[in-house]
N, CA, C and O atoms as CSV, one atom per row, in Angstrom:
chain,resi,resn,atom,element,x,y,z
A,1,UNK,N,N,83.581,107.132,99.121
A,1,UNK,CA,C,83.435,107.669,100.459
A,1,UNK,C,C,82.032,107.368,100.967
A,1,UNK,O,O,81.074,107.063,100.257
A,2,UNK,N,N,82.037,107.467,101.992
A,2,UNK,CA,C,81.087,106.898,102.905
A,2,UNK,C,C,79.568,107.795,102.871
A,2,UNK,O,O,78.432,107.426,103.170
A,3,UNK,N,N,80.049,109.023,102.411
A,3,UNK,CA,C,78.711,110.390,101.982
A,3,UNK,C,C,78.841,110.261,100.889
A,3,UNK,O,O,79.167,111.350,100.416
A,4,UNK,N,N,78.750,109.235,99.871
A,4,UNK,CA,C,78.673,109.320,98.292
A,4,UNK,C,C,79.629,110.771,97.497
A,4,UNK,O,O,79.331,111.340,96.447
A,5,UNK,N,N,80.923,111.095,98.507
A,5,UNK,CA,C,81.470,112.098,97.558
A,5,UNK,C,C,82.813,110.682,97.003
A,5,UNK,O,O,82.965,109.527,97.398
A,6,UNK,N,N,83.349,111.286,96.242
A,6,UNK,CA,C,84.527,110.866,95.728
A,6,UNK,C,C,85.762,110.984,95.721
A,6,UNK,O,O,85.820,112.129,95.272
A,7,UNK,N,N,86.785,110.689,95.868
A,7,UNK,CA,C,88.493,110.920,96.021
A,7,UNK,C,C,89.279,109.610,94.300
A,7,UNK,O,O,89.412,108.402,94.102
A,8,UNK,N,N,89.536,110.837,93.581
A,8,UNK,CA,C,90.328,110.272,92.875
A,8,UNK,C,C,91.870,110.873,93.015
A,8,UNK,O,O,92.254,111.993,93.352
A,9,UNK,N,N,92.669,109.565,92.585
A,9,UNK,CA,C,93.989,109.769,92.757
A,9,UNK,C,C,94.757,109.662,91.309
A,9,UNK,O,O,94.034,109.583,90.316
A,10,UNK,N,N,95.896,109.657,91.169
A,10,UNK,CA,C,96.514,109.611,89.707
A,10,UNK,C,C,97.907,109.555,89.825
A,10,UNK,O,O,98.553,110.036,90.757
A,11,UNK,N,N,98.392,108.907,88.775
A,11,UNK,CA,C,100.208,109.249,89.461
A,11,UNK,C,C,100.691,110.059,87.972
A,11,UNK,O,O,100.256,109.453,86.993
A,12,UNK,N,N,101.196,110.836,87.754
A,12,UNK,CA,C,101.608,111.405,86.675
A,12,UNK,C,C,102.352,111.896,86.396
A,12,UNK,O,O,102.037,112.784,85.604
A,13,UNK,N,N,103.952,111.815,86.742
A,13,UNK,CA,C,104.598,112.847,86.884
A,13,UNK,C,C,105.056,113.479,85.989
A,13,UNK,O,O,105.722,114.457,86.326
A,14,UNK,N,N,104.961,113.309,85.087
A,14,UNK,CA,C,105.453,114.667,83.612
A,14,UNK,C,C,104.551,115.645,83.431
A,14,UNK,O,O,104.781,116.718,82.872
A,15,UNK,N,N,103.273,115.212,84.008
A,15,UNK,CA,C,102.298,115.975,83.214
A,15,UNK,C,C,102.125,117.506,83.926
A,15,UNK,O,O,102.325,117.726,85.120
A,16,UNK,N,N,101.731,118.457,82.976
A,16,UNK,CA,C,101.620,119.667,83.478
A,16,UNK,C,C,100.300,119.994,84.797
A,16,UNK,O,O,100.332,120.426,85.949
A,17,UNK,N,N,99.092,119.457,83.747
A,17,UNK,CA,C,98.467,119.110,84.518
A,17,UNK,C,C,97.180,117.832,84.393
A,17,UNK,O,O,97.497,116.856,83.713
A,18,UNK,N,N,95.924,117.829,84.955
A,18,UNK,CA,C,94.936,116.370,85.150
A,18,UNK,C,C,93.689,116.850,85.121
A,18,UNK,O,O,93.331,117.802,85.814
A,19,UNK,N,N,93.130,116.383,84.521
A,19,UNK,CA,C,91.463,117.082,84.233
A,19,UNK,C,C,90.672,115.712,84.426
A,19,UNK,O,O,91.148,114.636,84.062
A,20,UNK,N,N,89.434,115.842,85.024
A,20,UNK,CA,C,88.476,114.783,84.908
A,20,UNK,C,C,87.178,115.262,83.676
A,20,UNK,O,O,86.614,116.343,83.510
A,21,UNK,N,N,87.079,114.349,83.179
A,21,UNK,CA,C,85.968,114.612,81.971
A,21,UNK,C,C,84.715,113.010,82.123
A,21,UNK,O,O,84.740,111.969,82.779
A,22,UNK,N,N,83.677,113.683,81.020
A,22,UNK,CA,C,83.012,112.498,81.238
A,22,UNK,C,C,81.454,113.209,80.845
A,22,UNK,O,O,81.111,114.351,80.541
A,23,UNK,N,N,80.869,112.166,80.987
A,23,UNK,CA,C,79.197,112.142,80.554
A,23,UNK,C,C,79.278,113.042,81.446
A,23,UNK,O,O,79.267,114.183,80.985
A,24,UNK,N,N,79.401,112.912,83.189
A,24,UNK,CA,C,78.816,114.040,84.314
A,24,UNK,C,C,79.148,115.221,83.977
A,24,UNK,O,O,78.509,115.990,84.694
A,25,UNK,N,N,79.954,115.911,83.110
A,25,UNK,CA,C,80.037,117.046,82.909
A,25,UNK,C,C,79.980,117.645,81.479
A,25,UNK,O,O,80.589,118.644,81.095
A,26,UNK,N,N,79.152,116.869,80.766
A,26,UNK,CA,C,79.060,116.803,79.564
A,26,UNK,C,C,80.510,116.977,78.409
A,26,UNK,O,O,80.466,117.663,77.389
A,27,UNK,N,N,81.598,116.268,78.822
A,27,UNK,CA,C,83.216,116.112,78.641
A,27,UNK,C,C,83.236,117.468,78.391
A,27,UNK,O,O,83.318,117.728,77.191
A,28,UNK,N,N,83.169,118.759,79.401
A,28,UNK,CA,C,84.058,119.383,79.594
A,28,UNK,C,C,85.184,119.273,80.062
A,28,UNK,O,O,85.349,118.988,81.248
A,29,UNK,N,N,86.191,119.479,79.217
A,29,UNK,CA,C,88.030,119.403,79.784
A,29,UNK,C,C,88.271,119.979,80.645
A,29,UNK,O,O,89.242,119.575,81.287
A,30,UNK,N,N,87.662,121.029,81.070
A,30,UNK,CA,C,88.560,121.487,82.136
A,30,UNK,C,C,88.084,122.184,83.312
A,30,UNK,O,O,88.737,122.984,83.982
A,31,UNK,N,N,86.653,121.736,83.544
A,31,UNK,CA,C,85.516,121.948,84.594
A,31,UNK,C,C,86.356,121.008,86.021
A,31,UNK,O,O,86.638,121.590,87.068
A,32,UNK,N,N,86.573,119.916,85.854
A,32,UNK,CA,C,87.134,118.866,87.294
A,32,UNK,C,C,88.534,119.229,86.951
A,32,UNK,O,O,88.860,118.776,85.853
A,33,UNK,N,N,89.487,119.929,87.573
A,33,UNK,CA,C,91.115,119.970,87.725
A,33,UNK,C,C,91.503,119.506,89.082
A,33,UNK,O,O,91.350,120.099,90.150
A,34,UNK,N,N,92.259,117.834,88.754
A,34,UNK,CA,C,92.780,117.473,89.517
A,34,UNK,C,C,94.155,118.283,90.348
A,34,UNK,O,O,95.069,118.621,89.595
A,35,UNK,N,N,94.280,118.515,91.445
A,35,UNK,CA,C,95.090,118.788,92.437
A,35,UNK,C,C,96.808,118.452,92.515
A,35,UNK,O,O,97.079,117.348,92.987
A,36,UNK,N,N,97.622,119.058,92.217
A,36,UNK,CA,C,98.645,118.417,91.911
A,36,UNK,C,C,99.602,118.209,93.572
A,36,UNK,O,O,99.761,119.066,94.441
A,37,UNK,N,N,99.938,117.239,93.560
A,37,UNK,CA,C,100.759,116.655,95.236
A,37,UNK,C,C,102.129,116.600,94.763
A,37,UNK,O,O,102.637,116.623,93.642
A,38,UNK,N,N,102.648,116.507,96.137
A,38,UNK,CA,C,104.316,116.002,95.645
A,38,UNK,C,C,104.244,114.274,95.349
A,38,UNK,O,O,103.394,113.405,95.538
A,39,UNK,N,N,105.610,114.313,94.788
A,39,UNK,CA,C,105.964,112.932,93.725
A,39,UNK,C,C,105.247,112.723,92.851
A,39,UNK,O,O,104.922,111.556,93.070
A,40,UNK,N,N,104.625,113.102,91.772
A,40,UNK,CA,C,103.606,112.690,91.164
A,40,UNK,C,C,102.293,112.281,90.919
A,40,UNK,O,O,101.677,111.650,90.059
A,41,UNK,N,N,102.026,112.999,92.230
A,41,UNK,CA,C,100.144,112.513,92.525
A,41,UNK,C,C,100.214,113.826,91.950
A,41,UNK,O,O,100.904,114.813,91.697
A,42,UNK,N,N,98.245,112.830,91.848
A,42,UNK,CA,C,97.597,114.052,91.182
A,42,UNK,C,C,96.064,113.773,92.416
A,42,UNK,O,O,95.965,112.619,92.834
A,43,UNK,N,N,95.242,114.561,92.799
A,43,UNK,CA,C,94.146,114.289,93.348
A,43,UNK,C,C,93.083,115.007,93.285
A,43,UNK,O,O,93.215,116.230,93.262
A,44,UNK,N,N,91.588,114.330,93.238
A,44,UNK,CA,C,90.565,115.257,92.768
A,44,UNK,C,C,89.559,114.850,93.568
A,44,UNK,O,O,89.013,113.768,93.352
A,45,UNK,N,N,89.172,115.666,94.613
A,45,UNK,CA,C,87.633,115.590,95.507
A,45,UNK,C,C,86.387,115.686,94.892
A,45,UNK,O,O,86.363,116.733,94.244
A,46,UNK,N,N,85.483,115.154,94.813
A,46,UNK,CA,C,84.517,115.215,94.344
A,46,UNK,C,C,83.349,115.161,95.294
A,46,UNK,O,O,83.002,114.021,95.603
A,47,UNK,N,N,82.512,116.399,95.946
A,47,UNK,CA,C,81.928,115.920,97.227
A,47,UNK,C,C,80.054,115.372,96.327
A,47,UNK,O,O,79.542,115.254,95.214
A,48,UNK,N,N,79.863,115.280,97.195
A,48,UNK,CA,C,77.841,114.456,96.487
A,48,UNK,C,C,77.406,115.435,95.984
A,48,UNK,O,O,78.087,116.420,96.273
A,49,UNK,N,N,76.463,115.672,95.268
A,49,UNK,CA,C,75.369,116.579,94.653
A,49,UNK,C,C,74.294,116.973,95.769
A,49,UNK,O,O,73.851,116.205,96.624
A,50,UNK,N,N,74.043,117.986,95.640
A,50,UNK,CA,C,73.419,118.551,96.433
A,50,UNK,C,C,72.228,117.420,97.157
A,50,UNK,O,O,72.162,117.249,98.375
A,51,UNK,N,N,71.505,116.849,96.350
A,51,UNK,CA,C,70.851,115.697,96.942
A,51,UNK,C,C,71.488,114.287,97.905
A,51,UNK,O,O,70.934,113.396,98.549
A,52,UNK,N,N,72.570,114.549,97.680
A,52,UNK,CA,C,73.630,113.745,98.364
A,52,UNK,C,C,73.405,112.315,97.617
A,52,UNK,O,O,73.319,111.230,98.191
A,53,UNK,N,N,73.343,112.501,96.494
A,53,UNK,CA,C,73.414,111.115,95.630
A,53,UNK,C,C,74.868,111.147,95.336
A,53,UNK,O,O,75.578,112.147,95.443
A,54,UNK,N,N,75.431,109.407,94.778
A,54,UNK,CA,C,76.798,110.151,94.365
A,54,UNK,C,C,77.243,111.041,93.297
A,54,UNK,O,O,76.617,111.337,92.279
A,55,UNK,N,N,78.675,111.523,93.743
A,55,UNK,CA,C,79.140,112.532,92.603
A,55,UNK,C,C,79.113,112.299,91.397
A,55,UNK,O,O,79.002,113.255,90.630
A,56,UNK,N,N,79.217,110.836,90.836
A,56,UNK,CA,C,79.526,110.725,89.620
A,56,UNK,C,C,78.844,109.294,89.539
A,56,UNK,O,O,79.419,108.296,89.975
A,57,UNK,N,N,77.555,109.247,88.943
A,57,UNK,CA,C,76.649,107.843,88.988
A,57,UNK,C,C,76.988,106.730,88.376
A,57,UNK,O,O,77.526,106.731,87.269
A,58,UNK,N,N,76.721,105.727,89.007
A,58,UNK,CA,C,76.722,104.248,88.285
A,58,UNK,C,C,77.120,104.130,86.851
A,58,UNK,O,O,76.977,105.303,86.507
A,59,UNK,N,N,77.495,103.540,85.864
A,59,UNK,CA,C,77.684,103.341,84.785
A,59,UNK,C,C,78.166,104.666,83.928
A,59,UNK,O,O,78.142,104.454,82.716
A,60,UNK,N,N,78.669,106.210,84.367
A,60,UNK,CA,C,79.076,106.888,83.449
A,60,UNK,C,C,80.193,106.670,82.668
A,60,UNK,O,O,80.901,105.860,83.266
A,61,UNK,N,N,80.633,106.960,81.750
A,61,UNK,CA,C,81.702,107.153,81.284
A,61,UNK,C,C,82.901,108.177,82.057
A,61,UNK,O,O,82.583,109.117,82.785
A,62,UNK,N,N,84.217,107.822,81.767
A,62,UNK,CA,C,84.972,108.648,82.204
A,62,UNK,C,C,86.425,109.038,81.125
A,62,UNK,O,O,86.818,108.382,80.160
A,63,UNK,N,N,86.843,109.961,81.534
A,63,UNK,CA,C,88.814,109.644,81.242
A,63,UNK,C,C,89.177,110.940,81.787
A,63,UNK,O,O,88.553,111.892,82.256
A,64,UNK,N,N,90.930,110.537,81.471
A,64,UNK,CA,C,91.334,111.611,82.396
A,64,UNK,C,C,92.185,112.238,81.225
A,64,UNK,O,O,92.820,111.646,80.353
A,65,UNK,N,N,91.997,113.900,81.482
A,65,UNK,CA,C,92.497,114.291,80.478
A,65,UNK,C,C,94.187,114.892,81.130
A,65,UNK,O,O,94.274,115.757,82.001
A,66,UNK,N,N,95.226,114.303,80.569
A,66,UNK,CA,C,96.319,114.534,80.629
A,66,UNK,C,C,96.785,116.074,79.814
A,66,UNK,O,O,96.450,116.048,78.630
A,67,UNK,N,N,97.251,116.943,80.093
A,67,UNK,CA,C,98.009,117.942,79.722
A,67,UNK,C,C,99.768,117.993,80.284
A,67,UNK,O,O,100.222,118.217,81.406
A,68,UNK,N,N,100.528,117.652,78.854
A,68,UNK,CA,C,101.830,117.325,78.732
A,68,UNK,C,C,102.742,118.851,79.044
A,68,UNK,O,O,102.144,119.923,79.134
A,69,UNK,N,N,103.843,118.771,79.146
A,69,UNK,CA,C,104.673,119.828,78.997
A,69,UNK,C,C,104.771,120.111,77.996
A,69,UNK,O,O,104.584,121.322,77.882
A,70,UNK,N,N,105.055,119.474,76.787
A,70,UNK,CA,C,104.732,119.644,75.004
A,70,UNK,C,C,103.964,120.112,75.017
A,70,UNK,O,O,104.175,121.176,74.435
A,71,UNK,N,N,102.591,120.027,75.486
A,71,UNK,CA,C,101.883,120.577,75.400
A,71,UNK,C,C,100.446,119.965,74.383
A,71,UNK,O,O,99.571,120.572,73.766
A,72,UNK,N,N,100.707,118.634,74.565
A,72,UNK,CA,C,99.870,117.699,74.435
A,72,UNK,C,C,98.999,117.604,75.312
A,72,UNK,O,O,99.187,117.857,76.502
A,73,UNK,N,N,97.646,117.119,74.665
A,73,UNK,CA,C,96.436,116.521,75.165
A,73,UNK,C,C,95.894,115.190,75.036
A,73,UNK,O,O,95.077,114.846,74.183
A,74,UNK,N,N,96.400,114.458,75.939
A,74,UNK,CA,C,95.780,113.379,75.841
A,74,UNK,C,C,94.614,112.690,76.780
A,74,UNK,O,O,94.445,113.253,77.861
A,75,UNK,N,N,93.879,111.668,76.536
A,75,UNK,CA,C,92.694,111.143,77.037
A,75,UNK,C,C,93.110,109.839,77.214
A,75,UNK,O,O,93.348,109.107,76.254
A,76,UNK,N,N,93.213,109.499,78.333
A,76,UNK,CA,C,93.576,108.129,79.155
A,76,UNK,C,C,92.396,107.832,80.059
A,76,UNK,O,O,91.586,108.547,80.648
A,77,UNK,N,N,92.621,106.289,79.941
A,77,UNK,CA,C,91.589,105.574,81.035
A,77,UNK,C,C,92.643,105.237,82.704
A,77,UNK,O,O,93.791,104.791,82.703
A,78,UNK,N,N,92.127,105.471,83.495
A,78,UNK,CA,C,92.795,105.616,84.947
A,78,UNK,C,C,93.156,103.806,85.094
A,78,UNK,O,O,92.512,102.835,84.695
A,79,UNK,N,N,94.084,103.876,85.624
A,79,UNK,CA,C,95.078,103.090,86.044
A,79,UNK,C,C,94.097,102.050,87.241
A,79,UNK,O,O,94.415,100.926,87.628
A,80,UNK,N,N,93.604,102.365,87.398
A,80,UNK,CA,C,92.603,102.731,88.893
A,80,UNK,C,C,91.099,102.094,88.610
A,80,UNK,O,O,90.515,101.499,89.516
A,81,UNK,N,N,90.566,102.238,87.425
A,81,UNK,CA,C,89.132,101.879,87.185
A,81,UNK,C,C,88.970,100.578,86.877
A,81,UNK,O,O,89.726,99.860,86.224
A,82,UNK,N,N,87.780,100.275,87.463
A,82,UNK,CA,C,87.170,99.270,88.256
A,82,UNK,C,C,86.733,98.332,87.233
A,82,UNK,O,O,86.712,97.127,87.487
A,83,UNK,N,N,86.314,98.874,85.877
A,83,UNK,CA,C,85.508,98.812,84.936
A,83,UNK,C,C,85.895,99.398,83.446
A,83,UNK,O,O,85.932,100.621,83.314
A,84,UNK,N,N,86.153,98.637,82.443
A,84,UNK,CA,C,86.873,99.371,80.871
A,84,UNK,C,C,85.977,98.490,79.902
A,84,UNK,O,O,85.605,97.343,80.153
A,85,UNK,N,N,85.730,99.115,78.907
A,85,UNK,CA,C,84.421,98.878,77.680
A,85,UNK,C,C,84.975,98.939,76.505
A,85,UNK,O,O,85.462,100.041,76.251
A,86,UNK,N,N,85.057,98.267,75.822
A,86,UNK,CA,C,85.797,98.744,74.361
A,86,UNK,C,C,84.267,98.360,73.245
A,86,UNK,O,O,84.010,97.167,73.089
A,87,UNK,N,N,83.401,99.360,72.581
A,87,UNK,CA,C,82.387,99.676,71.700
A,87,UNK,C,C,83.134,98.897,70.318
A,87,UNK,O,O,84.219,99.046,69.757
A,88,UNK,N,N,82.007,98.040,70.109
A,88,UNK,CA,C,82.226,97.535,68.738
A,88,UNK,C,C,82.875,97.927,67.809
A,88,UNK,O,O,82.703,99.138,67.666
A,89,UNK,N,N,83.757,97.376,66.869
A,89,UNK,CA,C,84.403,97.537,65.831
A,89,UNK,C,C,85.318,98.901,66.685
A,89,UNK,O,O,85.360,99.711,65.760
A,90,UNK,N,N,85.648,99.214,67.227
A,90,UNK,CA,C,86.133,100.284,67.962
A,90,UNK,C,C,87.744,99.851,68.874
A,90,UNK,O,O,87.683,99.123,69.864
A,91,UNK,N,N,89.314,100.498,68.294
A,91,UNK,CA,C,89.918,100.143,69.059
A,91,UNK,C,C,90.441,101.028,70.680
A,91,UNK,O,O,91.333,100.743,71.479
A,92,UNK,N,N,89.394,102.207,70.663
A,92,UNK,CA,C,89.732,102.822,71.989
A,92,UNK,C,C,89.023,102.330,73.441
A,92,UNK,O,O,87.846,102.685,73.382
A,93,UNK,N,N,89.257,101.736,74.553
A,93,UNK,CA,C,88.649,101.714,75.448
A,93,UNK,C,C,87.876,102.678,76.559
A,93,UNK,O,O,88.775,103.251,77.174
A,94,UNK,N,N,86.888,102.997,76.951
A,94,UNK,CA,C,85.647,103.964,77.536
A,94,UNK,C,C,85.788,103.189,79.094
A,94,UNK,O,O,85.456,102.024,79.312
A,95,UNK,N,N,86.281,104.007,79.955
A,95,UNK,CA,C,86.527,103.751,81.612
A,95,UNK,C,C,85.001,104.231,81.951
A,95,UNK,O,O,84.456,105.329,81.840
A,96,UNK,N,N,84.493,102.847,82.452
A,96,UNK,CA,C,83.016,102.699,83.017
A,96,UNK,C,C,82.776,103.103,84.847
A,96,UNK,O,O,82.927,102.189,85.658
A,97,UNK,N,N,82.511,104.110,85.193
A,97,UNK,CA,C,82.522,104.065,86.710
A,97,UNK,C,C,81.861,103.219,87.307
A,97,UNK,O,O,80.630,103.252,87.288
A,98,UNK,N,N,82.603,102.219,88.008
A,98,UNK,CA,C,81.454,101.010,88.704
A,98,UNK,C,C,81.315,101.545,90.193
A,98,UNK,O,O,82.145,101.752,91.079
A,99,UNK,N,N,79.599,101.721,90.098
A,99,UNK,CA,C,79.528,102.292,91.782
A,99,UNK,C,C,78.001,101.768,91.711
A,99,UNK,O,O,77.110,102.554,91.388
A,100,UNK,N,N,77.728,100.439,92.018
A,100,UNK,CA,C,76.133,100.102,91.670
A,100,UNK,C,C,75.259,100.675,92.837
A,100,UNK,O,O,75.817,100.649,93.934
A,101,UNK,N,N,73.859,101.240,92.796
A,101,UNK,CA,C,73.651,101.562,94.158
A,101,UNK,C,C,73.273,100.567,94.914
A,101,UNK,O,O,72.700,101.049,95.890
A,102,UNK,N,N,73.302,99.188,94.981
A,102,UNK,CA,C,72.877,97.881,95.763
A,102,UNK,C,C,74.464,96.812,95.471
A,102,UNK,O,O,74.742,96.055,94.541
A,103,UNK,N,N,75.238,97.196,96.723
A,103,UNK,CA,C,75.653,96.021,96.681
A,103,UNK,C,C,75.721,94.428,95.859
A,103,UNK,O,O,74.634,93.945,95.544
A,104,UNK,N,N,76.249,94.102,95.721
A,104,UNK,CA,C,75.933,92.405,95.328
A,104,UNK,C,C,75.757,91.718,96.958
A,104,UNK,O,O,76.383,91.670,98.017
A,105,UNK,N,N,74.404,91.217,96.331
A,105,UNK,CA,C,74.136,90.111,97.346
A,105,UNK,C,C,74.201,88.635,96.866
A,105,UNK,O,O,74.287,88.251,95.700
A,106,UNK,N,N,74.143,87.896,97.981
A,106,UNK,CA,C,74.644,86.287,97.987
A,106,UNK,C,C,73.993,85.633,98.823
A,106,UNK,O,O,74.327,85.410,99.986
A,107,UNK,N,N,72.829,85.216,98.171
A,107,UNK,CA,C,71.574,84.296,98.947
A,107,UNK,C,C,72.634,83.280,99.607
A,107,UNK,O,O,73.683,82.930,99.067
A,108,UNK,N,N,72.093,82.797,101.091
A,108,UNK,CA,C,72.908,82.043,101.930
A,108,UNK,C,C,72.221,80.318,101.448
A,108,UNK,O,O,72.570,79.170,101.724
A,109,UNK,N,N,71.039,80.949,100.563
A,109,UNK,CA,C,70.379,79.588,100.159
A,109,UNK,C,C,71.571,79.330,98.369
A,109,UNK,O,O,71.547,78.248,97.782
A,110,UNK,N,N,72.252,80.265,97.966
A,110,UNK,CA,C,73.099,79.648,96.963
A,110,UNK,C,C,74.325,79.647,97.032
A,110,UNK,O,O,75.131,79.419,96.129
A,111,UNK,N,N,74.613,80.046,98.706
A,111,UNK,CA,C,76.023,79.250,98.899
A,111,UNK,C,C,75.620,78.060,99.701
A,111,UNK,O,O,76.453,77.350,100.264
A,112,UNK,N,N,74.337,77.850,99.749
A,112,UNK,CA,C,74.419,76.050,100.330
A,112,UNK,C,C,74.387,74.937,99.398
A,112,UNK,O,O,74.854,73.805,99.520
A,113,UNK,N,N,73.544,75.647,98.135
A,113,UNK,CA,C,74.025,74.749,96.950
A,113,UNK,C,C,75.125,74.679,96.673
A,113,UNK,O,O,75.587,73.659,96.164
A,114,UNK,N,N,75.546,75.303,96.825
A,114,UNK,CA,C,77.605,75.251,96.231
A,114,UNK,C,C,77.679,73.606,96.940
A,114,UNK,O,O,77.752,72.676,96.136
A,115,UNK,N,N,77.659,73.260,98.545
A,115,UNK,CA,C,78.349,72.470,98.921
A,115,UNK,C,C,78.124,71.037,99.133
A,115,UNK,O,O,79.032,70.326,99.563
């Protein structure tokens, strides 16, 4: 969003309910509870920090914590992220939030070399 807050979405439909976890909240489970919609959304606002930096900075870690009707807990990477890390010798993947605060730029002097 355009004020550095955030809108995450999710599609889930079995699940009881959707938690956001992560470095920003030191992976508390159940501090961010995503919003449950009809058909299977799930949605979670996240407005800026009081400084109006964004909600959830550049390079954190994330996942979303799924709560089953069984009554399972699981930790999934979003369907949705921009960015996935898999740590050495390691077979779980770590959902990287990509939100750099500078754009990518593209010197007009190295798209003239291109041609």
């Amino acid at each position: 969003m355009a004020d550095n807050g955030l809108v995450l979405r999710e599609w889930a439909p079995a699940a009881e309910a959707l938690f956001l976890t992560g470095d920003f909240n030191g992976w508390d489970n159940f501090s961010h509870p995503y919003k449950k919609k009809e058909f299977g959304k799930w949605e979670l606002c996240l407005p800026p920090k009081h400084d109006k930096s964004p909600a959830i900075e550049h390079n954190t870690k994330l996942k979303v914590v799924v709560h089953t009707k069984k009554g399972e807990r699981l930790y999934r990477i979003s369907p949705w992220a921009k960015y996935a890390i898999q740590a050495e010798k390691q077979v779980i993947y770590d959902w990287v939030h990509w939100d750099p605060p500078q754009p990518y730029l593209v010197s007009t002097e190295f798209l003239i070399n291109l041609v």
